[in-house]
C-alpha positions as a Python dict, from the first residue, in 0.01 Angstrom:
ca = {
    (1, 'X'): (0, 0, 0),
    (2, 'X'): (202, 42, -339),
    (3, 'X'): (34, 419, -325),
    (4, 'X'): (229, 485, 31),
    (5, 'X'): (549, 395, -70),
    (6, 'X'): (519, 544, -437),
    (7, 'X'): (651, 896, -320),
    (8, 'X'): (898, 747, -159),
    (9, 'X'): (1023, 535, -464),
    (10, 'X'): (994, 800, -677),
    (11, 'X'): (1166, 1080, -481),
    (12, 'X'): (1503, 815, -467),
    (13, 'X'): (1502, 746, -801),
    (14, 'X'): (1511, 1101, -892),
    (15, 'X'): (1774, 1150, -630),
    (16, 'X'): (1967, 887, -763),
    (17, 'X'): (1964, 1027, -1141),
    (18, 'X'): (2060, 1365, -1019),
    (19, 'X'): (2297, 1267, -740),
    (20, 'X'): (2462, 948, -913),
    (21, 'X'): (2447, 1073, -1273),
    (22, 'X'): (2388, 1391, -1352),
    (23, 'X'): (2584, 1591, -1109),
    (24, 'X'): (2888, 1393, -1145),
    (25, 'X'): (2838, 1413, -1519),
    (26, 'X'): (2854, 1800, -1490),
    (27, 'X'): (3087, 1824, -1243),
    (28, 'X'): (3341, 1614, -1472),
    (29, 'X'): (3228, 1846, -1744),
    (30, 'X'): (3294, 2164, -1587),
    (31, 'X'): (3653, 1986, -1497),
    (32, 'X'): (3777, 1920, -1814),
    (33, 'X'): (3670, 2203, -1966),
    (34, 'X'): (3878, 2430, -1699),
    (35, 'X'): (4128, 2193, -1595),
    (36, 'X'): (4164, 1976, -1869),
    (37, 'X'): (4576, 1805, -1750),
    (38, 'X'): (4398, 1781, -1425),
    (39, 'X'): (4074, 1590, -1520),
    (40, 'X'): (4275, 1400, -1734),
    (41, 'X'): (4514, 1235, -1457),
    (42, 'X'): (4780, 1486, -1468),
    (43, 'X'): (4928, 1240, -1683),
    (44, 'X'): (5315, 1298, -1787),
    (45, 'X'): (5365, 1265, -2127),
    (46, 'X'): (5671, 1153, -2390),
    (47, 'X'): (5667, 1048, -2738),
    (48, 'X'): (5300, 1134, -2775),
    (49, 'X'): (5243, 821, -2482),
    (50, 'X'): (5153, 868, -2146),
    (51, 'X'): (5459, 701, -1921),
    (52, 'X'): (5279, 828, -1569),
    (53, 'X'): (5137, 1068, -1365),
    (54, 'X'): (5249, 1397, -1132),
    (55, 'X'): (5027, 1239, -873),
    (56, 'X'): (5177, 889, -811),
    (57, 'X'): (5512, 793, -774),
    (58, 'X'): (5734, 567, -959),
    (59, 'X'): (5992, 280, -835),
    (60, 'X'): (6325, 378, -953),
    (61, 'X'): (6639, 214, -821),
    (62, 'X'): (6876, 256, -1144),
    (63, 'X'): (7160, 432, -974),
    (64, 'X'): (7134, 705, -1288),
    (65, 'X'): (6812, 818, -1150),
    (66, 'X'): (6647, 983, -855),
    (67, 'X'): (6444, 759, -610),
    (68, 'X'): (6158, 903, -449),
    (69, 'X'): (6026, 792, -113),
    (70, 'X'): (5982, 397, -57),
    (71, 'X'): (5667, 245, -110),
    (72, 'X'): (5448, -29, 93),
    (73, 'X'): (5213, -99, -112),
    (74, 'X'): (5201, -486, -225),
    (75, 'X'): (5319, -700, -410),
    (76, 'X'): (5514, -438, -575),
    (77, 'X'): (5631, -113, -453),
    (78, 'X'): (5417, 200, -594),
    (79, 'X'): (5117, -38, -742),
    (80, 'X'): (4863, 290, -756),
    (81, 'X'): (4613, -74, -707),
    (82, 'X'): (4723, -76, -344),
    (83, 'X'): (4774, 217, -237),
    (84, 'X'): (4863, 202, 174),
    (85, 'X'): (5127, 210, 410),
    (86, 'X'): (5283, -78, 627),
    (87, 'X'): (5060, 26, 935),
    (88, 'X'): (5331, -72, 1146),
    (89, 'X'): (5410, 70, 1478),
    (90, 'X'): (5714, 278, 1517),
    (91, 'X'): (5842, -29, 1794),
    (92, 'X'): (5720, -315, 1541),
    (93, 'X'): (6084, -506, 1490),
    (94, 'X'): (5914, -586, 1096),
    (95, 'X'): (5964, -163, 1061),
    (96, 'X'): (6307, -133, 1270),
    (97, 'X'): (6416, -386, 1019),
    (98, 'X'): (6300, -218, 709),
    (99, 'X'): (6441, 108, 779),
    (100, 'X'): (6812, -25, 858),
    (101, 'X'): (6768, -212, 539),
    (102, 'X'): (6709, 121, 356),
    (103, 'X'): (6949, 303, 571),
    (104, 'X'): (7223, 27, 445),
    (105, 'X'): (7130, 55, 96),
    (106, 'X'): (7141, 437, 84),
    (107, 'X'): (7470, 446, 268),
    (108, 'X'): (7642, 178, 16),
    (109, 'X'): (7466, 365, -323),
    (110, 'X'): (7611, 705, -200),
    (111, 'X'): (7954, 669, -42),
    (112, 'X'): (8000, 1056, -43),
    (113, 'X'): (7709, 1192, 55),
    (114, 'X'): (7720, 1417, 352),
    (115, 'X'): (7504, 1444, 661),
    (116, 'X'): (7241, 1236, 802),
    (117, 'X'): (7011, 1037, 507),
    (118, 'X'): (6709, 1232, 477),
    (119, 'X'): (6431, 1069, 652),
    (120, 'X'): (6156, 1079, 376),
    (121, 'X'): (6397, 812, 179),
    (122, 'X'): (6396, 562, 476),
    (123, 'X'): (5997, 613, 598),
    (124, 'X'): (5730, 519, 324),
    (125, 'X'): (5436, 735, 324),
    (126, 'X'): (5066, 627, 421),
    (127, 'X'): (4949, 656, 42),
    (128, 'X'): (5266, 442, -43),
    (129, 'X'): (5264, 663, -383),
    (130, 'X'): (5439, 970, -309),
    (131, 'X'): (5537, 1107, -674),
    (132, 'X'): (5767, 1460, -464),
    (133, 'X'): (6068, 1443, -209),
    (134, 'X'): (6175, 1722, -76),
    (135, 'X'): (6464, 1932, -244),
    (136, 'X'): (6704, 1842, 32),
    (137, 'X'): (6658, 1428, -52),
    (138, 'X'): (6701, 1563, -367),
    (139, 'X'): (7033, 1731, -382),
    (140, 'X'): (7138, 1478, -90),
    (141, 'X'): (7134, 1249, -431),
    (142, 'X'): (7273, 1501, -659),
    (143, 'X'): (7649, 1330, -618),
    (144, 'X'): (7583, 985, -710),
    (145, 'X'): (7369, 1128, -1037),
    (146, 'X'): (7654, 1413, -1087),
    (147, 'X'): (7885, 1073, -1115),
    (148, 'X'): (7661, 853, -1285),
    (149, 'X'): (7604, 1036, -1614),
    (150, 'X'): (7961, 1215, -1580),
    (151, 'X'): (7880, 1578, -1526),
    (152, 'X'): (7955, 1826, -1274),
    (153, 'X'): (7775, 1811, -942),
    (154, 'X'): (7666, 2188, -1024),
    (155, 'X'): (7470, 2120, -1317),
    (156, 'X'): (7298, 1867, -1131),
    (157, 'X'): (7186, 2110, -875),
    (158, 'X'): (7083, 2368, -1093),
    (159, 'X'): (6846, 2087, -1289),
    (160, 'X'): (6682, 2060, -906),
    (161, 'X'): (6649, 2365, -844),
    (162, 'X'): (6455, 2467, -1159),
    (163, 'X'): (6230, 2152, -1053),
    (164, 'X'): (6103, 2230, -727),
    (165, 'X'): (5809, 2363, -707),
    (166, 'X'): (5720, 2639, -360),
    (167, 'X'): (5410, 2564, -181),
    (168, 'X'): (5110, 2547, -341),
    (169, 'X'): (4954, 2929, -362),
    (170, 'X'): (5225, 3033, -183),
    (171, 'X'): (5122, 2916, 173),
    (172, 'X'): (5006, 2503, 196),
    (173, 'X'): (5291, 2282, 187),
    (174, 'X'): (5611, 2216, 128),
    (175, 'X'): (5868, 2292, -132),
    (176, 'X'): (5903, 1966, -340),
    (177, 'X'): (6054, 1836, -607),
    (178, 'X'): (5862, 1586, -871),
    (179, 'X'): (6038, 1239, -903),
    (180, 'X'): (5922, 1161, -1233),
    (181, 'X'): (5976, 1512, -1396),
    (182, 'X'): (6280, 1553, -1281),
    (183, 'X'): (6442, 1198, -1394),
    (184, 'X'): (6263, 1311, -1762),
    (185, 'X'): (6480, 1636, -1734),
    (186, 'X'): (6786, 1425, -1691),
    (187, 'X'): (6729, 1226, -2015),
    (188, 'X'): (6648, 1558, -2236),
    (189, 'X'): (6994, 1668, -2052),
    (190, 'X'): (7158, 1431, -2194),
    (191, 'X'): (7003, 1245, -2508),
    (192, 'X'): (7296, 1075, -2649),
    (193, 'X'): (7302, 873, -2360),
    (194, 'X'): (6955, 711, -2465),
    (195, 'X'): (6827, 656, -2092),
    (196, 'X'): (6473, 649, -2033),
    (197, 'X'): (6292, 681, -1727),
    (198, 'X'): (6106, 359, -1730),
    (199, 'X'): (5717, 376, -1647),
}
């Protein structure tokens, strides 16, 4: 009996060395040796440490910094261990609630901001770990930064605009801006100040 099923055995542990091991050992090879900041996390880092990555977004609410997009993911907003959104409907009263509670906040932390908030800073994502907005949330924010480290609104728009990034190769996506990056530009902009974008 053993002798019918010995092919068999044989042929899937083979396929499991090559498949399971091997490939994925070359494959991660090949990576790192071509894209070595990508294979490695696309990790940001300061100091010599890594404080986070271009591919998942950070919680900031310090009224010095940028926020990105909310987060859903539990307990705490961006844990990259749960990523997910709320999965609630757009008539769930649980949602309604959470977007008028964003809306208020947003309208209270920037007074002078003009036009409708952008949407992308009310809605969470389904990944719940968005690391870009878009440049509009971006320079819709540009005022309360501009007042919060006491420099003109200008220079603050030109620090976004050499931030955002076009679509990638030109043609998938949309222009974006990179939370994290961008809040690390503000504290080389201004190192006196000794703010640091926390990780």
């Amino acid at each position: 009996m053993f002798s019918t099923f010995k092919p068999a055995i044989i042929l899937f542990v083979l396929l499991t060395v090559v498949t399971g091991i091997v490939y994925p050992l070359v494959v991660f090879g090949i990576a790192l040796a071509a894209f070595p900041q990508q294979a490695n996390g696309s990790l940001i880092v300061r100091d010599g440490k890594p404080i986070g990555s271009r591919l998942i977004g950070q919680y900031f609410d310090d009224p010095k910094y940028f926020w990105g997009r909310p987060s859903a993911t539990s307990p705490a907003p961006d844990d990259a261990e749960a990523s997910g959104g709320s999965n609630l409907g757009p008539d769930n009263p649980a949602l309604v609630a959470a977007v008028k509670q964003r809306l208020a906040a947003l309208r209270t932390a920037h007074p002078e901001a003009n036009g409708p908030v952008p949407g992308e800073l009310v809605m969470a994502s389904a990944s719940g770990l968005d690391p870009d907005i878009s440049p509009h949330a971006a320079y819709w924010q540009a005022p309360r930064i501009a007042k919060a480290h006491g420099v003109p609104l200008e220079q603050v728009k030109a620090l976004i605009a050499s931030h955002t990034q076009g679509p990638s190769l030109g043609l998938f996506g949309e222009p974006r801006v990179n939370v994290l990056a961008l809040n690390m530009a503000l504290d080389a902009a201004r190192p006196a100040r000794g703010d640091n974008p926390r990780p």
